[in-house]
N, C-alpha and C positions, 0 to 999 in steps of 0.2 A: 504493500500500500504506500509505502514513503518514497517508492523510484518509479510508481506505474504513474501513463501516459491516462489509463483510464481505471476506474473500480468499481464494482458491481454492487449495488447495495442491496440490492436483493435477491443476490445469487443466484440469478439465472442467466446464464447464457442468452436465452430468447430475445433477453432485450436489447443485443448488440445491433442487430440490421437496424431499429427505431432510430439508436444512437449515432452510427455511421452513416446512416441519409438524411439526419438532421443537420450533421457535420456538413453534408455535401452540400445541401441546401445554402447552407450560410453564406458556404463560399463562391460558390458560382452566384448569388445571385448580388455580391459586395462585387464580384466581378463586372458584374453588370451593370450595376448602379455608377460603379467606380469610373465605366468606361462612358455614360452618359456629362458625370461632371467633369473628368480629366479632357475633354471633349469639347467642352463650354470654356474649360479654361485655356486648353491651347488656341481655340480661333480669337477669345476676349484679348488674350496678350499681344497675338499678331494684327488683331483691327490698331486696339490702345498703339503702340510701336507706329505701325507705319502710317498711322491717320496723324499722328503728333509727328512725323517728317515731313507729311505734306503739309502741313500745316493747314487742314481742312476742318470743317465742323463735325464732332462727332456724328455718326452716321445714327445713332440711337439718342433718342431720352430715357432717365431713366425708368420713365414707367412702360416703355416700350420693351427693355429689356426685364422690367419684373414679367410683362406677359410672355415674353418668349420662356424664359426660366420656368414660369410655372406648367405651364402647358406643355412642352417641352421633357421638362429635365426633374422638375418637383413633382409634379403628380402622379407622371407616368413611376419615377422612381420610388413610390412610396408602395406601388403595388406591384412592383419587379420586386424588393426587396422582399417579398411575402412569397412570390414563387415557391411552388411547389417542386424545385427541379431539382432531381438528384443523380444526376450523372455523373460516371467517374471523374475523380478530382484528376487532375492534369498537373505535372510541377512545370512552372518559368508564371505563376500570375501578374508579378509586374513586369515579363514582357510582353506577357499577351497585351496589357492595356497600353504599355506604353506604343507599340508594335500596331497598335490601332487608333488611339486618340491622336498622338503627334501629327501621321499624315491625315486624318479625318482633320483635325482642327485647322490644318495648313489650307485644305482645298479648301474649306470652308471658309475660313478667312479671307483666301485671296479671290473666290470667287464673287465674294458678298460685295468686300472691298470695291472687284473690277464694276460690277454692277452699279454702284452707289456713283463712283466716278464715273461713268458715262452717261450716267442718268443727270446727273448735275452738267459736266462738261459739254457732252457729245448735243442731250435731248434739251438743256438746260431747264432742268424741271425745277422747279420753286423747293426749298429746303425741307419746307414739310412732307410731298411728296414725295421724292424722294426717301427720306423716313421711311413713311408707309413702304415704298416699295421693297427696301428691303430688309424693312419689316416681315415683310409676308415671303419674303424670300431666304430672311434664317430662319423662319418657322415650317416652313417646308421643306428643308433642310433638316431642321429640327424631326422631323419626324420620320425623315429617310433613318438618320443614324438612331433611333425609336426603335423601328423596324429591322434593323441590322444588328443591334445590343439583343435585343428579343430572341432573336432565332434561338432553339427552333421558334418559327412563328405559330406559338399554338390558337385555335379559333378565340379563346381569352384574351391574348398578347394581340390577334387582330382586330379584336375588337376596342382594346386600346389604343389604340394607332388612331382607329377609325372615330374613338370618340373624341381624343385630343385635337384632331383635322374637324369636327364637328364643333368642338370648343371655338377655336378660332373662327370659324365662318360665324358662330353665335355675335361674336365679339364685332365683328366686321358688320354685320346685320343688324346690329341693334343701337342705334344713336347716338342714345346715351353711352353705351359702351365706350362706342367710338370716336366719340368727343374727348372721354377721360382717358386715353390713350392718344388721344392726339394722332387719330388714324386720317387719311382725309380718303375719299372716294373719287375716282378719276381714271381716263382712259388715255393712255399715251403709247407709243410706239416703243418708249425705254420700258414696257414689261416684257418685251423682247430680253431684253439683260439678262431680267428678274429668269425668266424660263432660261435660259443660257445656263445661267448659276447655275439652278436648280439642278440641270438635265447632266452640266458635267461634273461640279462635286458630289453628287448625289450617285453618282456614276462609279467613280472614284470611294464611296464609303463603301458600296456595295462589292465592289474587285476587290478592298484591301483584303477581306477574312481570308477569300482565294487564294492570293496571289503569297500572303505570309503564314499560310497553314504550313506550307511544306518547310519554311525554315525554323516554325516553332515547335516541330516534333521533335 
């Protein structure tokens, strides 16, 4: 009992499996959660960085980025961490996540970035618009790497996806909402960008698991 890793307190064997898929549970699902915030954090540092080189307006308010967080990265993560999954535990956990947020954060960042800047430069959209647009272009984003952290994608997990994209259209739909967000409604040529973004970091989160399974075994 003074050097065991585990102890039985009620002397049955039986309750080993309960204890060992609770274990696993824990862990794959801090995996997950882990890789939805390490995620948030590497595209935050690479906007913050090169928007204060360019010397530009930040591309968010902060109540723009509570909504992406929440819908996003807090809600969805509060019911990943409840996951029911207990699949064998795997060793290298901080390289899988770093192995997947770094480049997730990176496209994400520079795609959001390249968007913002064209819409301002290219379409010269008014600052608030802008905003919005790619507003709704990390939160699309937002829910690619949702769906990608989730797999397997079980009909639960997609219905997560599907009610957080539900969230946001509420948000965009309802006025008041969208006034206290500071969202504005409008039709411009730069949601071209927006879809651009979307289609290649979103592209990009989806290849990474592929393309770094074979060197994380």
């Amino acid at each position: 009992k003074a050097v065991a890793d585990l102890v039985l307190t009620d002397n049955a064997f039986s309750s080993l499996p309960a204890v060992v898929n609770e274990g696993r549970k824990v862990i794959n699902n801090v995996e997950r959660v882990s890789k939805l915030f390490v995620t948030k954090t590497s595209y935050a540092v690479l906007l913050t960085f090169v928007v204060g080189i360019l010397d530009s307006p930040f591309p968010f308010i902060p109540r723009q980025l509570t909504l992406i967080g929440t819908f996003s990265i807090g809600v969805p993560g509060f019911f990943l961490a409840l996951a029911p999954e207990v699949d064998l535990i795997r060793p290298g956990f901080l390289r899988r996540v770093l192995w997947f947020t770094v480049p997730a954060g990176i496209a994400i960042g520079s795609a959001t970035l390249a968007a913002y800047e064209a819409s301002l430069e290219i379409t010269e959209l008014p600052l608030a618009e802008a905003r919005t647009l790619v507003t709704v272009t990390l939160l699309a984003l937002g829910l690619v790497v949702l769906a990608v952290t989730s797999r397997p994608l079980r009909p639960w997990k997609a219905g997560l996806v599907a009610l957080m994209g539900l969230s946001y259209a509420v948000v965009f739909a309802v006025p008041i909402l969208r006034d206290f967000f500071e969202l504005e409604l409008f039709w411009s040529s730069a949601w071209w960008y927006s879809a651009a973004a979307v289609a290649g970091a979103g592209a990009v989160g989806v290849a990474i698991p592929r393309v770094t399974r074979p060197m994380l075994r």
